[in-house]
Each structure stands twice: as C-alpha cells, then as structure tokens.
C-alpha positions in Angstrom: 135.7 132.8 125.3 133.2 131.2 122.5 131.1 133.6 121.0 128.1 132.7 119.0 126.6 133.8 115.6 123.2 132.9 114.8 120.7 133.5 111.6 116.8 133.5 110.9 116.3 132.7 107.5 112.8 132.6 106.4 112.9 129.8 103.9 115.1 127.8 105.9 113.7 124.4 106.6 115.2 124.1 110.4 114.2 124.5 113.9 117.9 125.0 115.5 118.1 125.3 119.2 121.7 125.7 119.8 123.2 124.9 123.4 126.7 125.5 124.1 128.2 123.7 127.0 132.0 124.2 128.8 134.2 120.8 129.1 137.0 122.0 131.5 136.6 125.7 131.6 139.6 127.4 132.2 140.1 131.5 132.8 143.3 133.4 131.7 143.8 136.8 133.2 146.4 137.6 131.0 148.5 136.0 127.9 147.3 135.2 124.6 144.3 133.0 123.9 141.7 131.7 121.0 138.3 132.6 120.9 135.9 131.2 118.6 132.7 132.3 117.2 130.2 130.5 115.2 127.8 131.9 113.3 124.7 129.9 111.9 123.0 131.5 109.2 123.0 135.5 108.7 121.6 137.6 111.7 123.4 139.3 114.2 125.3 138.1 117.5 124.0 136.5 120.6 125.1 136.5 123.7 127.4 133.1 124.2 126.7 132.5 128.2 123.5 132.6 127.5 122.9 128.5 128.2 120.1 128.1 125.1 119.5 130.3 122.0 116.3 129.1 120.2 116.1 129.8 116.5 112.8 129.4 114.9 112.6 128.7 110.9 109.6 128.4 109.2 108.9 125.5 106.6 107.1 124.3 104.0 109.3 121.1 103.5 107.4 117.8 102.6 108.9 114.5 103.4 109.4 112.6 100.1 110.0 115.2 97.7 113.3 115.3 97.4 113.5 119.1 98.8 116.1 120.0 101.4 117.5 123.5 103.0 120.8 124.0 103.8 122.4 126.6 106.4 125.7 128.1 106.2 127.5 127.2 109.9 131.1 129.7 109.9 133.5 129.4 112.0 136.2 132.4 113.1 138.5 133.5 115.4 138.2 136.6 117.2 141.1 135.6 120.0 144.9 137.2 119.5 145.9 133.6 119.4 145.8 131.2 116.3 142.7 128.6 116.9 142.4 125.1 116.0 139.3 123.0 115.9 140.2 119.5 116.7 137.1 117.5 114.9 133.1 118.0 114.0 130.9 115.5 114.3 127.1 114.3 114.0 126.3 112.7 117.4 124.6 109.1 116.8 122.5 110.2 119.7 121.4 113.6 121.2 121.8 115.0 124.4 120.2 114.5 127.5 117.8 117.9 126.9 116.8 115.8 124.1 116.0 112.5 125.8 118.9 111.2 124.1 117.4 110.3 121.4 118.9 109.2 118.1 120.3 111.4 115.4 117.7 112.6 113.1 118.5 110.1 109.7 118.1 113.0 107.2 120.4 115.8 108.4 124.0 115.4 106.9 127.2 117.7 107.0 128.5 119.1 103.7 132.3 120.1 104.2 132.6 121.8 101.2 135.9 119.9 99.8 137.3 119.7 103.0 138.5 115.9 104.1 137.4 115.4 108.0 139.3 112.1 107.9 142.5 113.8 107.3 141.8 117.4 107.8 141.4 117.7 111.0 142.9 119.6 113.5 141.7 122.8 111.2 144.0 125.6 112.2 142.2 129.2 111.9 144.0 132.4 112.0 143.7 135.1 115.2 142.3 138.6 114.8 139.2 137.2 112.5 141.5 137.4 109.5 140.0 134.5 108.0 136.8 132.1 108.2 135.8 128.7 107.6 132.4 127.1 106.6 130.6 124.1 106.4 127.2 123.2 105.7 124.1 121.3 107.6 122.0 119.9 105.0 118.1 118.6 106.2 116.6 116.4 103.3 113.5 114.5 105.0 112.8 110.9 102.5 110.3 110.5 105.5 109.0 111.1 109.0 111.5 111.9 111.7 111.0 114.1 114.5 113.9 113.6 115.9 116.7 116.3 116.6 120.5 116.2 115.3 123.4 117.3 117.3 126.9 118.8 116.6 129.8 118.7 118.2 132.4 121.1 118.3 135.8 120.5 120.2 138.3 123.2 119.6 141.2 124.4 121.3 139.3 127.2 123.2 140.4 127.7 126.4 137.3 128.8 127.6 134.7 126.3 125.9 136.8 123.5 124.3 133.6 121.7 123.7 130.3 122.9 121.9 127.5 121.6 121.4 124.9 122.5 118.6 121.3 120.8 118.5 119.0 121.0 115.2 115.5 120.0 115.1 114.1 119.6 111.8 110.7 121.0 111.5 109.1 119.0 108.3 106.0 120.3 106.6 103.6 117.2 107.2 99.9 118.3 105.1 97.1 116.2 106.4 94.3 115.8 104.1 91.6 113.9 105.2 87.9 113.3 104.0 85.3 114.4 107.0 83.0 111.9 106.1 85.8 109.2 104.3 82.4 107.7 102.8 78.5 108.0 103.0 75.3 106.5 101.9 72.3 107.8 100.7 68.9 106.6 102.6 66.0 108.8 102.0 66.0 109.8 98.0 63.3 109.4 95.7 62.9 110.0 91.9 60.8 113.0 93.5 62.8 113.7 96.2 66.5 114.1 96.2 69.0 114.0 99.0 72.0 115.7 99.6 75.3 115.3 101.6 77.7 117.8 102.6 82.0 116.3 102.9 84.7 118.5 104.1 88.2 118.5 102.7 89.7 119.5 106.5 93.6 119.6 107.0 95.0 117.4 110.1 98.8 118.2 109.5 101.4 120.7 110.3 101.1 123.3 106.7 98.7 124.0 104.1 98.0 121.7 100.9 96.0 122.8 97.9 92.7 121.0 96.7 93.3 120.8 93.1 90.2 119.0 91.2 87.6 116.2 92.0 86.4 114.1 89.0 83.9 111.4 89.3 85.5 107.8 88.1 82.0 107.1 86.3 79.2 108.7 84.6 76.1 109.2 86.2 72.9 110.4 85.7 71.7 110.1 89.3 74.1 112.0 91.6 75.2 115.4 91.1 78.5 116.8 92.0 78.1 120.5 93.7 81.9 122.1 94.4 81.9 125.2 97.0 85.8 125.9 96.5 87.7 126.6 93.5 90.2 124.5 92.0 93.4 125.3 93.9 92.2 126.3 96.9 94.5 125.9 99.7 93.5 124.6 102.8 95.9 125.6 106.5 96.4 123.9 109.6 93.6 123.7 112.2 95.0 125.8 114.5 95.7 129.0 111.8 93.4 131.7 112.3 90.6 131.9 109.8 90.8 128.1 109.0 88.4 126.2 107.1 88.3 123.3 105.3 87.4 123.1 101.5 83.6 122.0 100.6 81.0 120.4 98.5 78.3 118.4 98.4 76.8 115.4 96.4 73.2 115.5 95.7 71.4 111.7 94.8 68.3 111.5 92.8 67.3 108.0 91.9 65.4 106.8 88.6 63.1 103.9 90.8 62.4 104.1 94.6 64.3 100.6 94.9 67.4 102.2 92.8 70.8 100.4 93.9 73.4 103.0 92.8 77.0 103.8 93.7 79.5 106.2 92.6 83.5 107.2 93.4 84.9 110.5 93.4 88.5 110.7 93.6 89.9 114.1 95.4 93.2 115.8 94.1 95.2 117.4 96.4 99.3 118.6 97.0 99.4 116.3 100.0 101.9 113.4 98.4 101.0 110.9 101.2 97.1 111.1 100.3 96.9 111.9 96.7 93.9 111.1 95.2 91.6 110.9 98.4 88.5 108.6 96.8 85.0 109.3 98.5 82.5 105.9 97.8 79.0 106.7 98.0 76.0 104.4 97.6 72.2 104.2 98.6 70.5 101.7 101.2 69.9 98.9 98.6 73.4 99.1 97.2 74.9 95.4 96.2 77.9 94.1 94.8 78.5 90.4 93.5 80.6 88.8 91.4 82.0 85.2 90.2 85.3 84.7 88.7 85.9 81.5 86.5 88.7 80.4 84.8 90.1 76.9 83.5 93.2 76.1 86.0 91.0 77.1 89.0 90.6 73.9 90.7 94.5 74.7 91.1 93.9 77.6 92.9 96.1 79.3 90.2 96.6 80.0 86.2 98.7 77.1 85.6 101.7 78.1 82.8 103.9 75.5 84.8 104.8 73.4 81.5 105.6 76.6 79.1 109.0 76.1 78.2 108.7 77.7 74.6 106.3 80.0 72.7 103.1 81.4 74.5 100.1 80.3 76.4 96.7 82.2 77.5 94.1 81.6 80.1 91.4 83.5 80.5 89.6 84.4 83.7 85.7 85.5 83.4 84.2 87.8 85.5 80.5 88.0 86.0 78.5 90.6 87.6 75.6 89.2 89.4 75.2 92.8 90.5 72.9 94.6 91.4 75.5 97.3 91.7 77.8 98.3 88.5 80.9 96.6 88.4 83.8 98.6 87.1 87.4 97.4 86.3 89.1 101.2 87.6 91.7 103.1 85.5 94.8 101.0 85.7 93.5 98.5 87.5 95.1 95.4 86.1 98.8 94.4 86.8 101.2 91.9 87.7 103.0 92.2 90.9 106.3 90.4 90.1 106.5 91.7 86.6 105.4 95.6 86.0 107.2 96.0 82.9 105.7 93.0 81.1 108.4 90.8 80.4 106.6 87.2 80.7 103.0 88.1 81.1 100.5 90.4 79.1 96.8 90.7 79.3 94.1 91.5 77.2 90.8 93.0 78.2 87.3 91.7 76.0 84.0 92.3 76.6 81.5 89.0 74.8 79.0 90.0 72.5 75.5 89.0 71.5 76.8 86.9 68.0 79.0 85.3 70.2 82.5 87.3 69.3 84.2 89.4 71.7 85.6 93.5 71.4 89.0 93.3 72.6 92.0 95.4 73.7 89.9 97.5 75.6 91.4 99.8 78.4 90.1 100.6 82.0 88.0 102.0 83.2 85.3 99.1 82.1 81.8 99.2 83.5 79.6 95.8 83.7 75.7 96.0 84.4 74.4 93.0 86.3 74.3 90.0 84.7 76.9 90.9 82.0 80.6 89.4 82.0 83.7 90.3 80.6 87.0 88.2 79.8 90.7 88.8 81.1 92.9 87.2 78.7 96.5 86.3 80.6 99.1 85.3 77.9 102.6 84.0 79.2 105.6 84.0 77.1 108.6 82.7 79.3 111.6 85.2 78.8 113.7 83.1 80.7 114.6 79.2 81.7 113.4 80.0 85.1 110.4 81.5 84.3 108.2 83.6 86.5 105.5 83.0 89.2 103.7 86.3 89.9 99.8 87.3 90.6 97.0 89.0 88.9 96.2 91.7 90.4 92.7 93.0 89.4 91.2 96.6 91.6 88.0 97.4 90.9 84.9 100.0 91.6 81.1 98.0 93.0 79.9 100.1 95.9 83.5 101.1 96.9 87.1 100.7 96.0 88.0 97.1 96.4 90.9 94.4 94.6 91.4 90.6 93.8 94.4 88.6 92.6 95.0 85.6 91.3 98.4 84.0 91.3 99.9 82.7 88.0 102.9 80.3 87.8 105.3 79.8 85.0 108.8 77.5 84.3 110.1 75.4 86.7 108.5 74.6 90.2 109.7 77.5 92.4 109.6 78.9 95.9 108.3 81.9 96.5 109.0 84.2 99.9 105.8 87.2 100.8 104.8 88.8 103.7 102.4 90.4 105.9 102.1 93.7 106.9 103.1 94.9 104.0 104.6 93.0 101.4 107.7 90.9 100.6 109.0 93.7 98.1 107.6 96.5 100.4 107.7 95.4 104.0 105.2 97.5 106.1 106.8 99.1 109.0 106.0 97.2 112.3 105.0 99.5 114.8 104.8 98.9 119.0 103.5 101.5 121.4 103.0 101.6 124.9 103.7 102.4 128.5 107.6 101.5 129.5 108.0 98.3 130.7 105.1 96.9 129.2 105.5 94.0 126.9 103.8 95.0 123.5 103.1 92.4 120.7 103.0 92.0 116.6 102.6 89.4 114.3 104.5 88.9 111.1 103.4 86.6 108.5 105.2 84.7 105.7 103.4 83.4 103.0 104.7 80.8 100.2 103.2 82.3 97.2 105.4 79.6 95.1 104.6 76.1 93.8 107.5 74.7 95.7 108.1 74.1 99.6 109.6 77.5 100.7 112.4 77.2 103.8 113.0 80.2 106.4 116.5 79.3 107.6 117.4 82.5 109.8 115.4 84.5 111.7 116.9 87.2 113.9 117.2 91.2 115.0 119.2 94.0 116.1 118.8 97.6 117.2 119.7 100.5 115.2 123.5 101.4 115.4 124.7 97.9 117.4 124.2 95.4 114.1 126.5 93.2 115.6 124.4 92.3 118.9 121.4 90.5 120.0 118.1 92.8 120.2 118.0 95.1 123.7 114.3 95.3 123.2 112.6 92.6 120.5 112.4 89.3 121.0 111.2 86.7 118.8 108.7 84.6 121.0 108.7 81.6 118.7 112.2 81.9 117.4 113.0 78.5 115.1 116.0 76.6 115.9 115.8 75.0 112.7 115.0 75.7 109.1 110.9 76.4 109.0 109.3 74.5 105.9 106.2 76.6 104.4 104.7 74.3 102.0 102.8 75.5 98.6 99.8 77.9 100.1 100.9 78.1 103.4 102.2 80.5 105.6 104.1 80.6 108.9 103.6 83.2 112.0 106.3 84.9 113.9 104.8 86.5 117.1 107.5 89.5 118.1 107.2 91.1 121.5 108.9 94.4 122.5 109.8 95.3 126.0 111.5 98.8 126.9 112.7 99.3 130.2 115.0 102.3 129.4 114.2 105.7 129.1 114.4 106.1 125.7 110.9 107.6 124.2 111.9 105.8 120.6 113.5 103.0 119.7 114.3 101.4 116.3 115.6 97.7 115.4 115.5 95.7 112.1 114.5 92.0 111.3 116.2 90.1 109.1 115.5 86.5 107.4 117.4 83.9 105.2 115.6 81.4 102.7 116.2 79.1 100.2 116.0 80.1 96.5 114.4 77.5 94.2 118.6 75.7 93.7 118.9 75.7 97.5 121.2 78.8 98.0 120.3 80.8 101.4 119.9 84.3 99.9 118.5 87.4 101.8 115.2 88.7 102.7 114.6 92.5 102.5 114.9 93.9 106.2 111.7 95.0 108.3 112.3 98.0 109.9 110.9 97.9 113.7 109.5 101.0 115.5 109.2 101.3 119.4 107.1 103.9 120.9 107.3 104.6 124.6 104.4 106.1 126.5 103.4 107.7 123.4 101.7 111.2 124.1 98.8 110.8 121.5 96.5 108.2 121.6 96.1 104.8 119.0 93.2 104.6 116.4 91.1 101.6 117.8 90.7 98.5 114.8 87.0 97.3 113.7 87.2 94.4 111.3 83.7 93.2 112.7 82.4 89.9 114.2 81.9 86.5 112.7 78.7 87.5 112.6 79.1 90.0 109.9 80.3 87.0 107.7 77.7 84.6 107.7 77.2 82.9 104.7 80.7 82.9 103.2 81.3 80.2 100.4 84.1 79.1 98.9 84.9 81.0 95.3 82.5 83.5 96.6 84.2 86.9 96.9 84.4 88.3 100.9 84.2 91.6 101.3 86.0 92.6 104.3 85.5 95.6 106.3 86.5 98.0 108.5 84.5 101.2 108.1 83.4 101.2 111.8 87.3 101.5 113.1 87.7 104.7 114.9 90.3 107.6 114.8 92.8 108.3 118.1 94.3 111.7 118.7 95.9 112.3 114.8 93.0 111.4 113.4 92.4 108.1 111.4 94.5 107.9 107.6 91.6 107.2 104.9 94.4 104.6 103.0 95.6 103.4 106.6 93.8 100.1 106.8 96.3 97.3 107.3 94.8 93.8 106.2 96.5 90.2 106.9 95.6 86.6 106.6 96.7 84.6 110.1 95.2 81.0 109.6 93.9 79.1 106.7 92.4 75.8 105.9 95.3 73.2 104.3 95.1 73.5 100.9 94.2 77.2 100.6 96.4 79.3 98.6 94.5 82.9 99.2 97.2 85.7 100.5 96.0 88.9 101.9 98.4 91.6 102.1 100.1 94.6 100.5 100.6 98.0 101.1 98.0 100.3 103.8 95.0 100.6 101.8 91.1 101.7 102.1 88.8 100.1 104.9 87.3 97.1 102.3 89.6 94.4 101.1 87.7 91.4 99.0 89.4 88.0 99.2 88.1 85.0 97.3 88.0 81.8 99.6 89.2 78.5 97.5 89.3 76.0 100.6 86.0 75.3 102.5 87.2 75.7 107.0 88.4 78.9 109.2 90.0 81.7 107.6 91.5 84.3 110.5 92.0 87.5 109.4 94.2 90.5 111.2 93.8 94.4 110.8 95.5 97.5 112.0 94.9 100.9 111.4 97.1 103.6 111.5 96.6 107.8 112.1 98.0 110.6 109.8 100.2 113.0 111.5 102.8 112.9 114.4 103.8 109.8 115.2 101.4 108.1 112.3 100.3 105.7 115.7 99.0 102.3 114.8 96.2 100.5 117.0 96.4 97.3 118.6 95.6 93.9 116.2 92.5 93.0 115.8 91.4 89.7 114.4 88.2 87.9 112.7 87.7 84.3 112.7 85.2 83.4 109.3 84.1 80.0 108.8 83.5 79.4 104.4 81.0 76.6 103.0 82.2 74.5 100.1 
C-alpha cells in the first residue's frame, strides 16, 4: 500500500496538488510485500486513499529574477519486502484533471548525483531502513500557469503507478498608473489646477513604490507625494488595500502657456520599472524637423568607407511650442550597442557660430533652437555594418525616431514586426474553439541589398518534426520571396483549434540569404494559442484617417493610441504594439520594436498610403492581446 508524506513550507514557491492513482491494483492477504511512502516537504502524514491532497504554499516569486524554490520529494519503504522504483519522470503533458495541458517549462528534477539513464530500477531497503531523495526545482524566466506532473512507477503491489501534480504559483506584481497620463485644462497664473494619480496594483503580490523624479525642471508644475518612499502596495483583493498616491499641481506663467512635463515612477515590479506619467496643458504642441546631408537617400550614407572615419550630422529643429528634450540615454544604435563602427556626438550651435559639444542627455531645446547629432563611422570590419539611429525623446510625451545608417559593402538586412528581428514579439491568438483567429507578421529589408525569404514554415511544441496541427500560413511561398531595399513582405497566419486543449504553443521558423548567398537562420517566433480564454481582450484605438490629416512627407507623425481601452487584466501602460503594413515604393521608414507607450512618431520619406497596425496587450493572467487594428494615412510631398 502507498503511503503519502506531505509538507507546507512557508517560503516555498509551489502550489502542489498531489493525486495518486492505482495502475493494476492488486491485494495480498498474506506474504511479504513493498510499500512505499513519499513524503514532499516536512509535515506530517496524509492519508494515501484519499484521491487528492492539496498543498497550498505561499510565494513571493517574480518571473525573471532568477529566484527559484526547491522541495525535498523522499522516498521510503515501510513494506517487509525490498522496493524498487522502476523510473521518474516529468510528464510532457498533465493529466486529464489538468486539461492535459503541457508541462510547466520551468519546473526541473534535481537527482542529486543520481544517473536516471542508468540508475534506474532504484532498489530501496524494507522496514524504512533507508531513504532516497530527489529534488523538484520551480525557476520561472517567465509566465507559465501551467501545472507539472510526476510520475512514479514502482514495484508496489498495491499502487505501482503514482502520480504527482505541481502547480507553480508565481508572484506576478501589477503596477499600473490610474490615470497612465493627463492634461491640464483649466489653470491660470492665478489659478492653479491639480490632479490626483494612483499607483494601484493589478497583479497577484505586493511591489514597493520606491521614488518618483521629474525628467525636467520646472517651475510651473508641482510634485505633491502622499506615500513615502518604499511604500508597498498589495493585491486588490487583500484586506485594507490601497494604492499609493500623489498629485501634480500646474500653475502656468501666461493664460496661453503650452507646457509639458514627465515623471518617471520607480517601483519593484521588473516588468514595469520606471512607469513614466506625461502631462501637458490644452495648448500643448510638439514639432520638429530633422535634416541631414544623405537624406534624399532616406539614410546616412557610409556605403563607400572602406578606411579611416566619416561623420554626418543630422540637425534637429524644434519648431515647438512644446520643449523638446533628447531623454537620458536616448541615443543608440540598434545593431551595434557597444560602439564598435559607429559613435555619436551630441552639440548644441551657438550664437558666434561655434558649437558646445560632447554633451550628454538629458538635452532640452526651446522652440525655435536646434541642436546637431554628429554620427561618425569607422568600419571595424571588411563587411561593415548597417544599423539605425535610434533617437527617444520627451515633447508632450515619451516618443522615438530612427534613422538607418549603412556602411561597407551593399548588404541585406532581415527585421520584423511585432517585435523585432533580434527580439521577436510573441504572437498571440485567442478565441472560442473552432474559430479561425488571424495575425500578421511583417518582414522588413532594413538593408541596401534585395533581401530573399527562402523557407517559411511551423510546428507545435514537442512534434518539431511535423506539419503545424493548428497554424497555417495562409499565403505560404512556394518560392524564394524577394524584399527589395525598403520594402517589406506580409505573412497572414491563421490559427484554428478544434481540440480541447485550452493552450497551445507552436514556433515559426524562416531561412534567408546573407549578403554571399548562404541560407542561414532566422531567430524562431514563438506562437501562443488561447482557447476560449476566461478574461476578456483589451480593445485597440490607433484612431481614424481622420486624425491624420495633413501628414507631409519629412514631417514627423505622431501616432496614437491613448483612447485604446483595458479588458478584464487591465490594459499594460508599455503594452502598445506598433507595425507598419503597406508603404509607398520607395519608402524606407520601419515601425517596430519591442511593446512600448501609446505614441510612436514615424517620419514619412515617400509621399502615398502608409497603413499602420496596433495591438495592445493586458498585464496579468494571461497578458491577453486585442484583436489588430489598422490606420490607413495618406502623406503630401
């Protein structure tokens, strides 16, 4: 008979239900027999016909961090007959009590030196003269709710087969701005208005509120913090909650005053850390032009740099009436962090006609002033490098431009949308089983040379080797794909689950040619399948053509989704998901990167239609993303 131990241990990070079921149960009146017992943790016994034993643990474990728990799981034998435990495994997918699910990715066995590949069968001695113990280790690098289950089969005659089921229980905080962003309406130099935000918690534990500094000086708005530095801030649902306070008070020098400011909120939540708050009055503004010698090109042209250095320098003018403000680290190169071909410099022009140089963000520019960004290139290979300048900045919110910039040799050059080509975004379908769901996945050519897509295909998790159950590439090529210089190619992906699995998971994968011709590998886009998902999906607001009116070419856009609304986990203040569909010929403007704030400013460089695509995703649970939304803007020369 199989006997069960079981532990609570307070700072362990698991949920463990533990179900024990009988394979072949046979009963001996007499003679000698095994009987093992388990024990998981350090509490007392439980009764083993019970069908389910639930363990609760709390946690404080964050996703990311690199913290794990670990519980002790011994085995003995309390039979008058020597036992022997035939194998232990990890089940790729759960049992039925657990919608068969698959294995939670972040739960592991440690054996402890013991081999499993040759170790096995593990004999134990009768009597409970001796023990054995192995270890179930939970280490979350992200969000899985799913459950792990292990499997026991022994030589018991009673219960040769056991099951154990763990569900990891992962501290998720929430932080979230209650309003994300505000503007002021009704101040006066004599009358001064103020506006309350809340610091509220939409996860599953507490996180601390640790500073909030303002990313400017400012002698019209006021900062007024209600909390002390550190407070911690709990879960909705724990009694006594409330979230952490302060207010912002705006007092204008001139009744037509056009002011803005940033605050950037500090908490312990390492999905949401700073949370930045952009507030601005009714006349607030914001205008620029960029210039620079190559731009005709639609690029800073290094192209025929084969030794020594080369700089171009792009102006940027503020034609206001907001401040415009280069933001603390705001300048880098995508395809070269460390520096190793391209540098920049940072000058403002003065009035006798020099220039202050190496300066360092943050850099604040009045209307009507300029300053210069000085882009040197020193090849530090043959090849050479194509990258982009990538330029974030602060004028009535928290918005970014880039510019690319090509060096050596004519090259190819493979990006992506959502997401990124070094960072795919996630691509997430949700809805009602048997209903066909759809995405869109861009490719860009953010080269100087034709780019070519040879491959194109998928497979669900754990069958690599097969065709996709559930995703299917609608316009699949047959052939190499050609993406000239600028251009970018769609691939429309459609989902269909018929199944009863809740979750599914599959992963894209795509072969191009490398600037000599050679097929190498793209980085794989990990696919996510929903079914009948029990919250419900943010809805997308990128606006109407309407709301873009006007647009000319080399005239920054600023694109936005403030009015998108939250679903049932609430709406993630850096969830905003921006992608560029359709472009004039000729155009070589990207837009995409990593989830980011509600505005996104491209700079058109083509005059014709420019579609653009947005998603936005929530903060807790499932992190659900809403359906595509798209926005068709027509730009003047």
């Amino acid at each position: 008979m199989l006997s069960f131990f079981s532990g609570i241990n307070q700072s362990s990070l698991f949920v463990i239900m533990l179900l024990i079921l009988s394979v072949g149960c046979q009963k001996y009146s007499k003679g000698k027999s095994a009987d093992l017992e388990i024990q998981g943790g350090d509490a007392g016994i439980v009764d083993a016909k019970d069908d389910t034993v639930d363990l609760n643990f709390s946690s404080s474990l964050i996703p990311g961090t690199g913290a794990k728990d670990v519980v002790d799981v011994v085995f003995r034998n309390v039979g008058n007959a020597d036992l022997e435990i035939l194998s232990i495994e990890l089940l790729d997918f759960n049992l039925e009590s657990e919608g068969s699910s698959a294995k939670n990715q972040y739960v592991r066995i440690e054996w402890l030196g013991f081999e499993p590949l040759i170790g096995f069968p593990r004999s134990i001695k009768s009597a409970n003269a001796e023990s054995w113990k192995i270890q179930i280790v939970y280490q979350p690098e992200g969000i899985d709710n799913n459950a792990a289950t292990l499997k026991i089969v022994s030589d018991d005659p009673d219960r040769p087969v056991s099951y154990v089921t763990l569900k990891p229980y992962a501290c998720i905080p929430g932080a979230w701005l209650n309003p994300p962003s505000d503007t002021f309406y009704n101040a006066t130099p004599t009358n001064p208005e103020t506006k309350t935000f809340k610091i509220e918690n939409q996860g599953t534990c507490e996180f601390t509120v640790d500073k909030i500094e303002a990313m400017s000086t400012s002698s019209v708005f006021t900062l007024h913090q209600d909390f002390i530095n550190g407070q911690k801030v709990d879960t909705t649902d724990a009694p006594g909650y409330a979230p952490a306070k302060f207010r912002v008070t705006y007092q204008p020098n001139s009744n037509s005053a056009a002011d803005t400011m940033t605050y950037a909120i500090y908490t312990s939540d390492p999905n949401n850390n700073p949370i930045y708050l952009s507030v601005g009055t009714k006349v607030e503004g914001c205008g620029y032009e960029l210039s620079y010698s190559t731009q005709s090109q639609g690029f800073l042209d290094f192209t025929l740099v084969e030794n020594g250095t080369k700089t171009l320098t792009v102006n940027v003018l503020n034609n206001g009436p907001s401040t415009f403000s280069i933001v603390t680290g705001g300048i880098n190169f995508s395809q070269d962090p460390d520096g190793t071909h391209y540098s920049w410099d940072l000058c403002l022009p003065q009035a006798d006609g020099s220039e202050m140089c190496d300066l360092k963000p943050p850099v604040a520019l009045a209307e009507g002033k300029s300053l210069d960004i000085k882009v040197t290139y020193k090849p530090a290979t043959v090849d050479g490098l194509n990258t982009n300048l990538e330029v974030d900045y602060s004028c009535g919110g928290k918005h970014s431009f880039l510019i690319p910039a090509y060096g050596g040799d004519p090259k190819p050059c493979f990006d992506l949308a959502p997401g990124s080509g070094d960072s795919p975004n996630p691509i997430q379908f949700s809805g009602p089983k048997g209903e066909e769901r759809l995405r869109n996945l861009v490719i860009y050519n953010c080269g100087n040379k034709d780019l070519t897509l040879t491959k194109v295909e998928i497979h669900d998790d754990f069958y690599p080797n097969d065709p996709s159950e559930y995703w299917t590439v609608i316009n699949a090529p047959t052939g190499d794909v050609v993406i000239p210089v600028g251009g970018l190619h769609v691939l429309e992906l459609l989902m269909k689950v018929t199944d009863n699995n809740s979750k599914v998971g599959g992963t894209l994968f795509m072969k191009h040619l490398d600037k000599n011709g050679v097929e190498i590998d793209a980085v794989g886009i990990d696919l996510q399948g929903i079914i009948d998902p029990l919250g419900t999906k943010p809805i997308a607001d990128c606006g109407s053509a309407a709301d873009y009116v006007g647009a000319k070419v080399g005239v920054p856009l600023l694109l936005s989704a403030a009015n998108s609304q939250p679903g049932s986990e609430g709406l993630y203040e850096k969830g905003y998901l921006w992608y560029l569909l359709q472009k004039p010929a000729g155009s070589n403007v990207i837009l995409n990167g990593a989830p980011s704030t509600p505005g996104r400013t491209v700079i058109p460089d083509t005059a014709g239609k420019y579609k653009f695509g947005l998603q936005v995703h929530g903060m807790s649970g499932d992190f659900l993303y809403s359906d595509e939304v798209t926005v068709e803007v027509d730009v003047a020369p």
